[in-house]
C-alpha positions in Angstrom: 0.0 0.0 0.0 1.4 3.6 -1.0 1.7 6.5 1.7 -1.4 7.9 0.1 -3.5 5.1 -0.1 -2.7 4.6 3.2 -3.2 8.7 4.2 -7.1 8.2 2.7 -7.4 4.6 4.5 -6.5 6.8 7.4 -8.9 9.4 6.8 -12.1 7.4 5.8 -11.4 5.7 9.3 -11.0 8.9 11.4 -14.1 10.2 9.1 -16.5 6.7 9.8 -15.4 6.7 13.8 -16.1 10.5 14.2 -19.5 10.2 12.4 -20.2 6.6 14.8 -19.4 9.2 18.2 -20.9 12.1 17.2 -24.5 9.9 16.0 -24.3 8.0 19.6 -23.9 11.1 21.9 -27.7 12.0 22.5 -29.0 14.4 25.1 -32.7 14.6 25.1 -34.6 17.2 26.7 -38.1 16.2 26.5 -40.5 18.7 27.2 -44.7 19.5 26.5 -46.5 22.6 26.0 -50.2 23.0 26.8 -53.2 21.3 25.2 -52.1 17.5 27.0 -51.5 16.3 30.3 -48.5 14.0 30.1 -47.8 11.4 32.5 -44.7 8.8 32.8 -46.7 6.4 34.6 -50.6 5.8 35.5 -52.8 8.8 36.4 -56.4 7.4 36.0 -58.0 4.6 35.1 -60.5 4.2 32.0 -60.6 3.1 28.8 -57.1 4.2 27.1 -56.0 3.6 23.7 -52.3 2.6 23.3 -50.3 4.8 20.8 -47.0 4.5 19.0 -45.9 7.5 17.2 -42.5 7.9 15.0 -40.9 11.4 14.4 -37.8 12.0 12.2 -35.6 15.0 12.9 -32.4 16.0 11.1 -30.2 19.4 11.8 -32.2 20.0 15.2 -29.2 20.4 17.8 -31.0 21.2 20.6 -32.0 17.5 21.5 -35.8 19.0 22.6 -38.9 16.8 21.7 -42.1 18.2 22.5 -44.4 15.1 22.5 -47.5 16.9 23.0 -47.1 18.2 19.4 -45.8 14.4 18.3 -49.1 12.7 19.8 -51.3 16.0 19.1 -51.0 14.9 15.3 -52.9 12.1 16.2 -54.9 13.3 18.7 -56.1 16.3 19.1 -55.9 18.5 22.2 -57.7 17.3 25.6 -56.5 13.9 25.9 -54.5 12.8 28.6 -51.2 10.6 27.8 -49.9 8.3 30.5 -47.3 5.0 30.3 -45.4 7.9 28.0 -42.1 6.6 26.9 -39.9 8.0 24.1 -37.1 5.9 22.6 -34.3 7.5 20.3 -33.7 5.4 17.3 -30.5 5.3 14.7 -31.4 3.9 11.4 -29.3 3.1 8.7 -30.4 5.8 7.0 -29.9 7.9 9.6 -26.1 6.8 10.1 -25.1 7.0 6.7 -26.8 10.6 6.4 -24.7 11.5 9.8 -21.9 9.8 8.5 -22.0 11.6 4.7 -22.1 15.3 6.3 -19.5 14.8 9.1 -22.3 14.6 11.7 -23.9 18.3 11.3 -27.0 16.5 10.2 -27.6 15.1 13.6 -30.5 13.0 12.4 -32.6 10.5 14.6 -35.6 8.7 14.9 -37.9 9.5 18.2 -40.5 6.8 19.2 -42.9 7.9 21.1 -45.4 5.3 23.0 -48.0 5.3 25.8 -51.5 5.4 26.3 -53.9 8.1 25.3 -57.1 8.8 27.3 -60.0 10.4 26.7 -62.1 12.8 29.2 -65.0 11.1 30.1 
């Protein structure tokens, strides 16, 4: 191997393990504004619909997620979500976009699951 095959084997290395640490560091701040009442665990009992809601987001760098506004596209406004969860998810896709522009397109998946109930 020449110096300079071995200078871009080099680089295409450093490039692939800068894109892998900068797509794993995530800090989420999750947050709701008003319209929902958002619970992490059981609030009252009832009939309740369980929910699963996907959200992509690509060049956001302030690692917020309002999941009022996820689950209000599904929704509405006066329902009450309890059992929330949210998961952050790496595709493929999303790895080989972070990976193709050096990480600035700090792309994920957000799954967001729980219950939605209804006032009575």
């Amino acid at each position: 191997m020449s110096h300079q095959n071995g200078a871009r084997f080099g680089l295409a290395i450093a490039t692939l393990a800068l894109a892998g640490a900068m797509a794993g560091c995530t800090a989420l701040r999750i947050y709701a504004t008003s319209g929902n009442t958002i619970a992490l665990s059981t609030l009252r009992q009832g009939q309740s619909e369980s929910f699963t809601v996907v959200k992509h987001t690509a060049f956001d760098y302030t690692g917020a997620i309002d999941v009022q506004e996820i689950v209000r596209t599904k929704y509405g406004s006066g329902v009450t979500l309890q059992n929330v969860s949210v998961k952050v998810k790496m595709t493929v896709g999303d790895f080989f976009l972070n990976m193709v522009t050096l990480g600035i397109a700090n792309s994920k998946h957000y799954e967001v699951t729980g219950d939605a109930v209804r006032a009575p």
